[in-house]
BALOBA-1460 file (C-alpha; in Angstrom, 3 decimals):
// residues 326
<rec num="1" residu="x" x="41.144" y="-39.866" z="25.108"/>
<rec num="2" residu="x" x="43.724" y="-37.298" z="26.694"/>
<rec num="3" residu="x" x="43.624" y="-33.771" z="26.225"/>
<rec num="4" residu="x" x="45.939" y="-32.957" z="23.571"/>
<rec num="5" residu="x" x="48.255" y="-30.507" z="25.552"/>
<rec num="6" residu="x" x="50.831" y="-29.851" z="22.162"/>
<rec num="7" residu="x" x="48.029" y="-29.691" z="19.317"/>
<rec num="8" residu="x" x="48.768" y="-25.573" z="17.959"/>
<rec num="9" residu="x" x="46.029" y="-23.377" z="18.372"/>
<rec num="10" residu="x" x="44.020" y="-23.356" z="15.676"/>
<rec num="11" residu="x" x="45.204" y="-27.114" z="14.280"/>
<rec num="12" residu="x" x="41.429" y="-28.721" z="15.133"/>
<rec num="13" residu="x" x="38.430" y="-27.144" z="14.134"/>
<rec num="14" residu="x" x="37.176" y="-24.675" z="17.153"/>
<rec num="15" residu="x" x="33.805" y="-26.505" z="17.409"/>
<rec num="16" residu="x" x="35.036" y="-30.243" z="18.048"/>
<rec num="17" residu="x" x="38.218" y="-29.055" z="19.443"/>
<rec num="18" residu="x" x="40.482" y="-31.948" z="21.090"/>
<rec num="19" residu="x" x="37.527" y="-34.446" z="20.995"/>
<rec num="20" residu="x" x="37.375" y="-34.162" z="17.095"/>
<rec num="21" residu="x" x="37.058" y="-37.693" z="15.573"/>
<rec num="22" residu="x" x="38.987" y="-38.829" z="12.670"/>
<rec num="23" residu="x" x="36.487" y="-40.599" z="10.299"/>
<rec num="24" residu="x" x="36.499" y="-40.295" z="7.019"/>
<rec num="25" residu="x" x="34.287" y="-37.566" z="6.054"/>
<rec num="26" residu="x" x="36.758" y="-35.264" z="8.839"/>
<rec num="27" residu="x" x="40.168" y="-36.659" z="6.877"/>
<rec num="28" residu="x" x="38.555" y="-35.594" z="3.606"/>
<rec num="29" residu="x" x="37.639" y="-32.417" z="4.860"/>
<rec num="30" residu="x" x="40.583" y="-31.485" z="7.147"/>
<rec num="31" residu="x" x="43.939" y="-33.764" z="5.773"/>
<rec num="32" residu="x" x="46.446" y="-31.417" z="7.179"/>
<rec num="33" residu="x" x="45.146" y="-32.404" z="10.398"/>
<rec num="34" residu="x" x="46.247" y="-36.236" z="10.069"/>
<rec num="35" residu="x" x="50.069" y="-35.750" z="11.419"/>
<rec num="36" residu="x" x="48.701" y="-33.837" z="14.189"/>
<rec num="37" residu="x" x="46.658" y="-37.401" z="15.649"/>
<rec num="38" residu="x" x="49.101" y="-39.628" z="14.283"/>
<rec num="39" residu="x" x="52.150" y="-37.661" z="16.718"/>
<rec num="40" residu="x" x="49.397" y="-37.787" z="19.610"/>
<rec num="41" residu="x" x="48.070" y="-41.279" z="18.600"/>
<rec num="42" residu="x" x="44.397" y="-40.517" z="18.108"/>
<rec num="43" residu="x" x="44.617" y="-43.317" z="15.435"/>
<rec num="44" residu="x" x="45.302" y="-47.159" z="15.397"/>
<rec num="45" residu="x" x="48.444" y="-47.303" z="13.363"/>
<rec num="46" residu="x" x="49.828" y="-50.947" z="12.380"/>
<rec num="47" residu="x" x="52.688" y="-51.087" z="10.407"/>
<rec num="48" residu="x" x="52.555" y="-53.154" z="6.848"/>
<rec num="49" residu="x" x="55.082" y="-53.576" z="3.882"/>
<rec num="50" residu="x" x="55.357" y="-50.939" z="1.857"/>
<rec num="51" residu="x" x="58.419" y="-51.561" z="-0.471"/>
<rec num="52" residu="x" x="62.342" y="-50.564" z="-0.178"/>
<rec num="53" residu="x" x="61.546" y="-46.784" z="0.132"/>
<rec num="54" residu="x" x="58.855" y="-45.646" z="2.703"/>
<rec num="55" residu="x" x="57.600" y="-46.539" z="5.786"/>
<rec num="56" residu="x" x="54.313" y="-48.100" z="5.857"/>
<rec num="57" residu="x" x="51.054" y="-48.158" z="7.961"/>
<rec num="58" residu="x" x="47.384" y="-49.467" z="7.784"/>
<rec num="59" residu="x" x="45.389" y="-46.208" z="9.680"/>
<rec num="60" residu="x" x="42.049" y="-47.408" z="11.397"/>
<rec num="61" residu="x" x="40.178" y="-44.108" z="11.682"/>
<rec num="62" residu="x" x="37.045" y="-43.712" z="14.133"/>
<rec num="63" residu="x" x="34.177" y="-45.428" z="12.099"/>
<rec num="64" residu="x" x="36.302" y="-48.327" z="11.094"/>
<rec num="65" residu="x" x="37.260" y="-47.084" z="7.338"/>
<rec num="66" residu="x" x="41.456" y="-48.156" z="6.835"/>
<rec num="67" residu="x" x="43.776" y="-45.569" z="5.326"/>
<rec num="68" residu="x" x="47.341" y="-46.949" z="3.612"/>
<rec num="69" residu="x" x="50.002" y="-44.008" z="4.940"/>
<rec num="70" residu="x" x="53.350" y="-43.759" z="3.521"/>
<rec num="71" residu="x" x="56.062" y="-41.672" z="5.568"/>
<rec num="72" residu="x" x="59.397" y="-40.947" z="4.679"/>
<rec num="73" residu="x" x="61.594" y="-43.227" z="7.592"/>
<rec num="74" residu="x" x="63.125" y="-41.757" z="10.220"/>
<rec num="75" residu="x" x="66.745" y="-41.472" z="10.902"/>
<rec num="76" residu="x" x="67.027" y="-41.927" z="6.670"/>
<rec num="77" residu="x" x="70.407" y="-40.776" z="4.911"/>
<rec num="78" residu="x" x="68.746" y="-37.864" z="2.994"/>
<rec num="79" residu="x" x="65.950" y="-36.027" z="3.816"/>
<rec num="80" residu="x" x="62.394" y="-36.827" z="1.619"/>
<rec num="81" residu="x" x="63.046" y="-35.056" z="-1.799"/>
<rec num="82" residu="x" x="60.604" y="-31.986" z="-2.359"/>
<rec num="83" residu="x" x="57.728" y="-32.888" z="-4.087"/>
<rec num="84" residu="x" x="58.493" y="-36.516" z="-3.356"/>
<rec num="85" residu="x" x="54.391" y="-37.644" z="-1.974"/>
<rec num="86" residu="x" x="52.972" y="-34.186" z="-3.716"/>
<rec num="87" residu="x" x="54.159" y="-35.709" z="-7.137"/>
<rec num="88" residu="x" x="52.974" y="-39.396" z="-6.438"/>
<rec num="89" residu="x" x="49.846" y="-38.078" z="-5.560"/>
<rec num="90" residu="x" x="49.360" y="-36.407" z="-8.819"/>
<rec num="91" residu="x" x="49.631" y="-39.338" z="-10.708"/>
<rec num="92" residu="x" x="47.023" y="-41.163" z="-8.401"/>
<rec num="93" residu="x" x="44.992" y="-38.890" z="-9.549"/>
<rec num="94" residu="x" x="45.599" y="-38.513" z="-13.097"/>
<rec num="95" residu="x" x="45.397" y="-42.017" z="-13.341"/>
<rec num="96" residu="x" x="42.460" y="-42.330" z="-11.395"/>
<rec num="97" residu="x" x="41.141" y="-39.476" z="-13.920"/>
<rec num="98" residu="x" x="40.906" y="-41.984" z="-16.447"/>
<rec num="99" residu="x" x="37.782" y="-43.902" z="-15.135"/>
<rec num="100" residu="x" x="39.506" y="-46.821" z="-16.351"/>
<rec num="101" residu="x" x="41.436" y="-48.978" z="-14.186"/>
<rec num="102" residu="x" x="41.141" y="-49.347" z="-10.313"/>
<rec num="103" residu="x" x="43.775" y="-46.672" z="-8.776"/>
<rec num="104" residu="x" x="42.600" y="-45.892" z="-5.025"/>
<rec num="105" residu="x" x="41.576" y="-42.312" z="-3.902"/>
<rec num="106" residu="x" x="44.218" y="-40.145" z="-2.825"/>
<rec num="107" residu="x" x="43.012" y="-38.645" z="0.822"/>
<rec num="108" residu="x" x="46.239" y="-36.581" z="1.811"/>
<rec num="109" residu="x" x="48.713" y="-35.484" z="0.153"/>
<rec num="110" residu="x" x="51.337" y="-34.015" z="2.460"/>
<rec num="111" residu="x" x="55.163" y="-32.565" z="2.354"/>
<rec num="112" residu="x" x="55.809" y="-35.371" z="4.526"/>
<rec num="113" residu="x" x="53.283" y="-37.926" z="4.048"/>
<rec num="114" residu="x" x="50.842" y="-39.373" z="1.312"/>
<rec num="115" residu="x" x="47.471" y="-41.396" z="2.651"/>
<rec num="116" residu="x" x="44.994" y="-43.328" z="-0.083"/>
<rec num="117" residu="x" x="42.490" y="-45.732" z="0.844"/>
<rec num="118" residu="x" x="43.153" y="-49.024" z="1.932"/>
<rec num="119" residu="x" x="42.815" y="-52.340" z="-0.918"/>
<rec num="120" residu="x" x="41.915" y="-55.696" z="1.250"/>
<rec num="121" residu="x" x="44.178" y="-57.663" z="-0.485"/>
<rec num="122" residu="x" x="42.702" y="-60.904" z="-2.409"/>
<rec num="123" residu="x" x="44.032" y="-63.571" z="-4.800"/>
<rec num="124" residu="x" x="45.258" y="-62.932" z="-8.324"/>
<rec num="125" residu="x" x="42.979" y="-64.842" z="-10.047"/>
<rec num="126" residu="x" x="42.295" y="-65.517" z="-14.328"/>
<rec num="127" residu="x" x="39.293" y="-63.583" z="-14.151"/>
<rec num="128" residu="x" x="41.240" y="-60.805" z="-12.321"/>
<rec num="129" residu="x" x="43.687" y="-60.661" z="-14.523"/>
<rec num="130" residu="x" x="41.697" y="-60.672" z="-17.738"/>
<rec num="131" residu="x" x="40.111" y="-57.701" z="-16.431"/>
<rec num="132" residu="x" x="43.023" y="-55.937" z="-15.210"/>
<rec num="133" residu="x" x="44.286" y="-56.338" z="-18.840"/>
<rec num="134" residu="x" x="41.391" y="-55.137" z="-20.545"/>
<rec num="135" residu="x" x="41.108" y="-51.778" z="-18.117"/>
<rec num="136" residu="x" x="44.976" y="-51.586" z="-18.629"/>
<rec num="137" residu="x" x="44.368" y="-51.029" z="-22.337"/>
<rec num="138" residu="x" x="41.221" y="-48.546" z="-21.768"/>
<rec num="139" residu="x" x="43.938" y="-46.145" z="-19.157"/>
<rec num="140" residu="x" x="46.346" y="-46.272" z="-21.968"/>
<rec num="141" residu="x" x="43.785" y="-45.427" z="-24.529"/>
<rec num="142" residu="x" x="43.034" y="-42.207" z="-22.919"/>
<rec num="143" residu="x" x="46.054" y="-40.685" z="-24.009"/>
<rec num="144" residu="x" x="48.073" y="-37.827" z="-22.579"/>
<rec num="145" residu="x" x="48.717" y="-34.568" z="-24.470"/>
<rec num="146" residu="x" x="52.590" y="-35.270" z="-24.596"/>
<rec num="147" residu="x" x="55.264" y="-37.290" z="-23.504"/>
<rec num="148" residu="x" x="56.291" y="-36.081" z="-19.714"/>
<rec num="149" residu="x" x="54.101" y="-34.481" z="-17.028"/>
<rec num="150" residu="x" x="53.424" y="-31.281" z="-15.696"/>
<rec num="151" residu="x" x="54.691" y="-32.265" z="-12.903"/>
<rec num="152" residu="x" x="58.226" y="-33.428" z="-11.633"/>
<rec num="153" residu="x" x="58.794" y="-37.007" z="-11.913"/>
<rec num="154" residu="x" x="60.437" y="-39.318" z="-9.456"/>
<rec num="155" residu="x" x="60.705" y="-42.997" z="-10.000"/>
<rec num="156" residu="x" x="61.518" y="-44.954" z="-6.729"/>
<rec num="157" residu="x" x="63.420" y="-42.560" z="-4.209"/>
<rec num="158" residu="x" x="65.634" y="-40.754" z="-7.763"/>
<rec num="159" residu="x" x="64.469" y="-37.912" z="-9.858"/>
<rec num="160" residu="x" x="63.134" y="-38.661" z="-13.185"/>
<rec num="161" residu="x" x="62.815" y="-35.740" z="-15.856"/>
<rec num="162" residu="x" x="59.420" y="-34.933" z="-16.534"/>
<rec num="163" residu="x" x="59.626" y="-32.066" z="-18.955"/>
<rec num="164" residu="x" x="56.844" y="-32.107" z="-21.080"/>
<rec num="165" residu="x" x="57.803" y="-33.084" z="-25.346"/>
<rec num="166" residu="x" x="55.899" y="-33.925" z="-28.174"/>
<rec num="167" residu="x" x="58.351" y="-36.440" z="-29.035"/>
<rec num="168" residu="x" x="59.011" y="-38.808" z="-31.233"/>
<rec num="169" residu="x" x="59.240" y="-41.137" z="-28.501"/>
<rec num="170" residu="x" x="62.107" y="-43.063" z="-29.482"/>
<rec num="171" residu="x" x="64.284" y="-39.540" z="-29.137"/>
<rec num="172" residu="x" x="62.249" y="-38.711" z="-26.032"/>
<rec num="173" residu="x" x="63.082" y="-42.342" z="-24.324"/>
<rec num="174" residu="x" x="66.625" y="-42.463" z="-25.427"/>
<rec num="175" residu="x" x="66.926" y="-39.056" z="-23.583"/>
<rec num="176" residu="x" x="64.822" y="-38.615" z="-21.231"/>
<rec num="177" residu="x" x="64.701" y="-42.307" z="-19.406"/>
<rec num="178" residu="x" x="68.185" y="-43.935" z="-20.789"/>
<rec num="179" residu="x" x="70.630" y="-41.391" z="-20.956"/>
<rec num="180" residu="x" x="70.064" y="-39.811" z="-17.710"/>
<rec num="181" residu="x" x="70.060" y="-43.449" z="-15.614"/>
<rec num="182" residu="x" x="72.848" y="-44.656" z="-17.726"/>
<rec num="183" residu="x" x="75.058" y="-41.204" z="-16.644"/>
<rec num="184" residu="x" x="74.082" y="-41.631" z="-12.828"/>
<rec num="185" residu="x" x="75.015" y="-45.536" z="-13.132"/>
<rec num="186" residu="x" x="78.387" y="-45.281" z="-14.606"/>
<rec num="187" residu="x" x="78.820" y="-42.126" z="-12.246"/>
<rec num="188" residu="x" x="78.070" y="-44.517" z="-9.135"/>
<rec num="189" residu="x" x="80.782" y="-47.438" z="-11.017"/>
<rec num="190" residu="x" x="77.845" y="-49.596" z="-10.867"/>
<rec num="191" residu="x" x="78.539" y="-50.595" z="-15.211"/>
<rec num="192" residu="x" x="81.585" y="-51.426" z="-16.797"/>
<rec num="193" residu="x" x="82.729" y="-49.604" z="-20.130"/>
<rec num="194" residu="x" x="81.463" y="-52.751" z="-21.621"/>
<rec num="195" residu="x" x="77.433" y="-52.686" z="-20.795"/>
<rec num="196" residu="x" x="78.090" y="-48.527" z="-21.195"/>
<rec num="197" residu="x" x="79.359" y="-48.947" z="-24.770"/>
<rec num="198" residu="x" x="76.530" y="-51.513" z="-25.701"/>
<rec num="199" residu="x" x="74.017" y="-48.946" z="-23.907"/>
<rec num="200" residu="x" x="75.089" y="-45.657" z="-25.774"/>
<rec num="201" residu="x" x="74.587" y="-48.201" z="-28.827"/>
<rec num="202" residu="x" x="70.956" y="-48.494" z="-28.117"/>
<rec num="203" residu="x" x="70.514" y="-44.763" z="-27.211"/>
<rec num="204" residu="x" x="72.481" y="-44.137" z="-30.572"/>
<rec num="205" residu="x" x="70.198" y="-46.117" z="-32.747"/>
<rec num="206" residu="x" x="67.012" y="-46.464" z="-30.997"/>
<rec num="207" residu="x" x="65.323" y="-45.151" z="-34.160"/>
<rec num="208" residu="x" x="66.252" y="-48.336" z="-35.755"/>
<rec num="209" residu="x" x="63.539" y="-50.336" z="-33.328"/>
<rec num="210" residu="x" x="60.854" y="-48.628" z="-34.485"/>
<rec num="211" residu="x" x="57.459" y="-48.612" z="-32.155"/>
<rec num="212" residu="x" x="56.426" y="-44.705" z="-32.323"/>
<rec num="213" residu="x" x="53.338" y="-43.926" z="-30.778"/>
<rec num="214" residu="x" x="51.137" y="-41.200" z="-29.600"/>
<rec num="215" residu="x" x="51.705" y="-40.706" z="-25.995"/>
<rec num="216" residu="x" x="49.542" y="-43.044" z="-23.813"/>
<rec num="217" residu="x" x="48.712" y="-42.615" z="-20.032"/>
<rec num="218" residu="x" x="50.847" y="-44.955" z="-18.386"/>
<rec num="219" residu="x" x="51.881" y="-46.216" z="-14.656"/>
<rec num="220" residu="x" x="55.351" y="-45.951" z="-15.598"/>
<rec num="221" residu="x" x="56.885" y="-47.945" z="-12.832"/>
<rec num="222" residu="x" x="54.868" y="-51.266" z="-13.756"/>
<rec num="223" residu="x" x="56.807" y="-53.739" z="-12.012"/>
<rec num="224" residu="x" x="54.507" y="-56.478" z="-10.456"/>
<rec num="225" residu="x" x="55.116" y="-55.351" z="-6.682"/>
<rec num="226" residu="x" x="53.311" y="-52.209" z="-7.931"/>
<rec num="227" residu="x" x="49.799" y="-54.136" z="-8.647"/>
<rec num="228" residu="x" x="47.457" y="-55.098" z="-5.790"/>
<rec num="229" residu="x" x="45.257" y="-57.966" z="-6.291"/>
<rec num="230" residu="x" x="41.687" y="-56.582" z="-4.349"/>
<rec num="231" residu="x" x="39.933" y="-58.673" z="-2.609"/>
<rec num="232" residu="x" x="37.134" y="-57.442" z="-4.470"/>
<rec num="233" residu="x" x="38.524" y="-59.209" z="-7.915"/>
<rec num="234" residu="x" x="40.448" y="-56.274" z="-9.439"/>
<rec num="235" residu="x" x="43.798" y="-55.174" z="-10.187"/>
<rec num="236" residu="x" x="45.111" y="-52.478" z="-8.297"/>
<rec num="237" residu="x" x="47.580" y="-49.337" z="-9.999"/>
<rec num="238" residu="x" x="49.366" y="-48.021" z="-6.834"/>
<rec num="239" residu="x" x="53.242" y="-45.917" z="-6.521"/>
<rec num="240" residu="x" x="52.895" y="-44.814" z="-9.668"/>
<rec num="241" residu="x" x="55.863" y="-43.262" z="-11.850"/>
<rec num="242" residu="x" x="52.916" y="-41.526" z="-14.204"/>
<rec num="243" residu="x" x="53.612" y="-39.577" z="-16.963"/>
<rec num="244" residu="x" x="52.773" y="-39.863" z="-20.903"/>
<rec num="245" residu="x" x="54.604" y="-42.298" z="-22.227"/>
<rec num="246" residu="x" x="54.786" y="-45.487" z="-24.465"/>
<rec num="247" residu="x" x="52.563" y="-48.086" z="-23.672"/>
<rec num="248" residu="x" x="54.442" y="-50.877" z="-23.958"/>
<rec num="249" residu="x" x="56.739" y="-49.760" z="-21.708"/>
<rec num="250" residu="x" x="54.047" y="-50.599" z="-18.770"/>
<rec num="251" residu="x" x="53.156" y="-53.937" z="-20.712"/>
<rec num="252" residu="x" x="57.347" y="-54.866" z="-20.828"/>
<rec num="253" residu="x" x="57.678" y="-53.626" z="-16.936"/>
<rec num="254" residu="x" x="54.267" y="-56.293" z="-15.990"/>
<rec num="255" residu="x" x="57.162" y="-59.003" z="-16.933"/>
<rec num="256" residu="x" x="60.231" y="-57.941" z="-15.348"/>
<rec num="257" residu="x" x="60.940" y="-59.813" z="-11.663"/>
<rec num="258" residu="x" x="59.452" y="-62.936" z="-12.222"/>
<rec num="259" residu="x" x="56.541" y="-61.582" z="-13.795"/>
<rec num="260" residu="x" x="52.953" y="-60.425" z="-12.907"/>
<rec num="261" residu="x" x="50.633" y="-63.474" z="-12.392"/>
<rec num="262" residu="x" x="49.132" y="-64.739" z="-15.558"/>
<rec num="263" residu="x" x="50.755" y="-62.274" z="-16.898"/>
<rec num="264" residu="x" x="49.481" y="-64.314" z="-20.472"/>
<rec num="265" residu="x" x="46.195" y="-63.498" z="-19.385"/>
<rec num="266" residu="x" x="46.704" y="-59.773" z="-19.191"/>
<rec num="267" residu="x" x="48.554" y="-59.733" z="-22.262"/>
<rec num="268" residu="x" x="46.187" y="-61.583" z="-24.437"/>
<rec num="269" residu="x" x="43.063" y="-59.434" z="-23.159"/>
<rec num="270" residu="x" x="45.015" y="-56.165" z="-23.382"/>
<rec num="271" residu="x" x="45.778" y="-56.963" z="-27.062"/>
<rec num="272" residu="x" x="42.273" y="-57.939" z="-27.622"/>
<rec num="273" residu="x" x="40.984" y="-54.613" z="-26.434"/>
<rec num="274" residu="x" x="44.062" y="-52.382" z="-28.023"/>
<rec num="275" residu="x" x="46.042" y="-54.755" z="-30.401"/>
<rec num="276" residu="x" x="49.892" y="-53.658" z="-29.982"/>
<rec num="277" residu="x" x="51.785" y="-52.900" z="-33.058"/>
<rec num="278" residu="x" x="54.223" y="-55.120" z="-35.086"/>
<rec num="279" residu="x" x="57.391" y="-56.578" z="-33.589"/>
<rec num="280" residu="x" x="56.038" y="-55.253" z="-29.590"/>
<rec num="281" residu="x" x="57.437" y="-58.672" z="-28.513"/>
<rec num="282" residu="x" x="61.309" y="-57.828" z="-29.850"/>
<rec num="283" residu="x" x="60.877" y="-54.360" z="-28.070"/>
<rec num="284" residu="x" x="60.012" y="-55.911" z="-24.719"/>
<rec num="285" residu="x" x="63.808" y="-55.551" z="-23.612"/>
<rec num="286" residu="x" x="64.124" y="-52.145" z="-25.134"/>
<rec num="287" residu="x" x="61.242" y="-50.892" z="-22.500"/>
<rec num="288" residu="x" x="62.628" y="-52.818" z="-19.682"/>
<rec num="289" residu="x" x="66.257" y="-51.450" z="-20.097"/>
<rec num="290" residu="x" x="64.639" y="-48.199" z="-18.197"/>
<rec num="291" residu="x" x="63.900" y="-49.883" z="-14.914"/>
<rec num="292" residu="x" x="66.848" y="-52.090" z="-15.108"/>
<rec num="293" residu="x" x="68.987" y="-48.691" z="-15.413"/>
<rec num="294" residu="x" x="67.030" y="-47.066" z="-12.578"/>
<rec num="295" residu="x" x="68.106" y="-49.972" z="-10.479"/>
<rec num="296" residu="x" x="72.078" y="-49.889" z="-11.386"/>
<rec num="297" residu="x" x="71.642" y="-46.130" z="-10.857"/>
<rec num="298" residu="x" x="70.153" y="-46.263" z="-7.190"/>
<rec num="299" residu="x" x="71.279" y="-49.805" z="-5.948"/>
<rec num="300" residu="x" x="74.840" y="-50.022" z="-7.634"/>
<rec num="301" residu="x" x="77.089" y="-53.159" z="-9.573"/>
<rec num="302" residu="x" x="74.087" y="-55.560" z="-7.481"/>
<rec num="303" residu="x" x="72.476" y="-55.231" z="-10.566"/>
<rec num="304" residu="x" x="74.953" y="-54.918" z="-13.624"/>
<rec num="305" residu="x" x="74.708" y="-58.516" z="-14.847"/>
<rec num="306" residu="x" x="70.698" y="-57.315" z="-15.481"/>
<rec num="307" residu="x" x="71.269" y="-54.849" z="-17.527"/>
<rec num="308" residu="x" x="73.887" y="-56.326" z="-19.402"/>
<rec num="309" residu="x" x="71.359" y="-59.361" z="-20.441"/>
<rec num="310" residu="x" x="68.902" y="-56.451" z="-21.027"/>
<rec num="311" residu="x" x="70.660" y="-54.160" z="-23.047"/>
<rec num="312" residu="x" x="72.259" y="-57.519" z="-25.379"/>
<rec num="313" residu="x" x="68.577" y="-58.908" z="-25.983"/>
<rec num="314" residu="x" x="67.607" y="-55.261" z="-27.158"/>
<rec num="315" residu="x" x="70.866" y="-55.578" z="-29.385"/>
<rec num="316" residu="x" x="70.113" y="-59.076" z="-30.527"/>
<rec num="317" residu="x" x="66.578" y="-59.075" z="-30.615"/>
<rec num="318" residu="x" x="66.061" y="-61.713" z="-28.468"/>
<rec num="319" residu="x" x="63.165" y="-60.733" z="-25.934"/>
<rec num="320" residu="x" x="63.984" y="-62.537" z="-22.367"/>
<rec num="321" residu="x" x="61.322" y="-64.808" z="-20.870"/>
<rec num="322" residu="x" x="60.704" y="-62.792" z="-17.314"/>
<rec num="323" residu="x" x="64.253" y="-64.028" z="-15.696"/>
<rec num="324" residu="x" x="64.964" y="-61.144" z="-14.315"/>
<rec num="325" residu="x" x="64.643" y="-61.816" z="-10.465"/>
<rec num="326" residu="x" x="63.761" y="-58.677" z="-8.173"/>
């Protein structure tokens, strides 16, 4: 390896200096250090997919041990929002907390970058997702003392309010995840004053759909693209949106663009661990009208015709059957 000419005095430990090696035991024990050999590429850095938001990379430290690394891209319209990998990284960990479902370590959490350990991708198998459903149900189960975070929420590149409230949920949801995507939405012309009336309808009467709960620890940004299928035969929780919240709101998101696989697997082991309370199927829209709003709000009119088959099923009480393509 070169000498590192542009490393800051003081950025590598004194006693390893420029020939420091960048194994796992030194990232756990030095994280701020990992920009420093990524700009002077001390690391193997391959890029992967990593959704609409981030850039991407499989890191191959020095004893062979693969890190996932998110970045903010370069040359992006706006700069990364404060807080923006800080945040996701404490609700890694909170979910991780739970010693229920597999959520992989978080190894740095940086301004301007988030690392967690690498999941060798596998096949999304019955088994799998019988599992998966059952440790869904256990991370819910653990609870959360109220509805929101202490910490600020984001879900996908906007701003989601995370002010902690002991509820009822209904009035927190209607206020806290509708109201604010369905202001940004119209703001952005992406609804008509037709899915906007039917909308404030919902947020008007959401008592009326009943489903209060104690706050459960949830993903919050569920959608299938957000579960990894190991290759080691679990389900993976990763970009998480985490906060207390309703449960079935995760269960709901699990069927939105196209649908996890076997998703009836997941759904039928989740209820035998936690059984979900009367008339959950007839509030599966309800839950999903979040997301759906999130996406009018950040991707524009692309997505109206969504939530105006959303927000109508909530209305009619007529669950959809996972047609909602991503």
């Amino acid at each position: 390896m070169g000498q590192l000419d542009s490393v800051p005095t003081g950025t590598m430990p004194p006693s390893t200096g420029y020939l420091a090696l960048m194994d796992l035991a030194y990232l756990r024990a030095h994280p701020a250090h990992l920009p420093t050999f990524l700009t002077h590429q001390r690391i193997r850095e391959t890029p992967v997919s990593g959704g609409s938001i981030c850039a991407a990379s499989r890191l191959t430290l020095d004893d062979g041990h693969s890190v996932f690394a998110k970045t903010w891209p370069e040359g992006a319209a706006q700069p990364v929002p404060a807080g923006f990998f800080t945040t996701e990284a404490a609700g890694l960990r909170w979910l991780r907390d739970a010693d229920a479902v597999a959520v992989p370590e978080v190894l740095v959490a940086l301004p301007e970058l988030l690392a967690v350990d690498w999941i060798e991708p596998g096949e999304p198998t019955p088994a799998a997702a019988e599992r998966f459903g059952r440790e869904l149900a256990a991370l819910h189960r653990s609870g959360a003392p109220v509805f929101g975070a202490d910490w600020p929420g984001f879900v996908g590149a906007l701003d989601q309010d995370n002010t902690p409230d002991p509820g009822p949920w209904s009035t927190w949801f209607a206020q806290r995840r509708l109201l604010p995507y369905l202001r940004r939405s119209v703001d952005v012309g992406a609804l008509t004053a037709t899915e906007t009336a039917l909308v404030e309808r919902v947020i008007d009467t959401i008592g009326e759909y009943g489903g209060d709960e104690p706050p459960a620890r949830i993903h919050g940004d569920l959608w299938p693209g957000n579960v990894v299928w190991g290759l080691d035969g679990r389900a993976w929780l990763v970009d998480p949106a985490a906060h207390g919240g309703h449960r079935e709101t995760d269960l709901a998101q699990l069927a939105l663009f196209g649908g996890a696989p076997h998703l009836d697997r997941i759904l039928a082991a989740y209820r035998e661990a936690w059984p979900l309370a009367d008339g959950w199927r007839d509030r599966v829209p309800l839950h999903q009208l979040h997301l759906l709003l999130v996406h009018t709000a950040a991707f524009g009119a692309t997505w109206r015709e969504a939530v105006g088959r959303c927000v109508r099923e909530v209305i009619d009480g007529t669950p959809g059957r996972a047609t909602v393509e991503r």
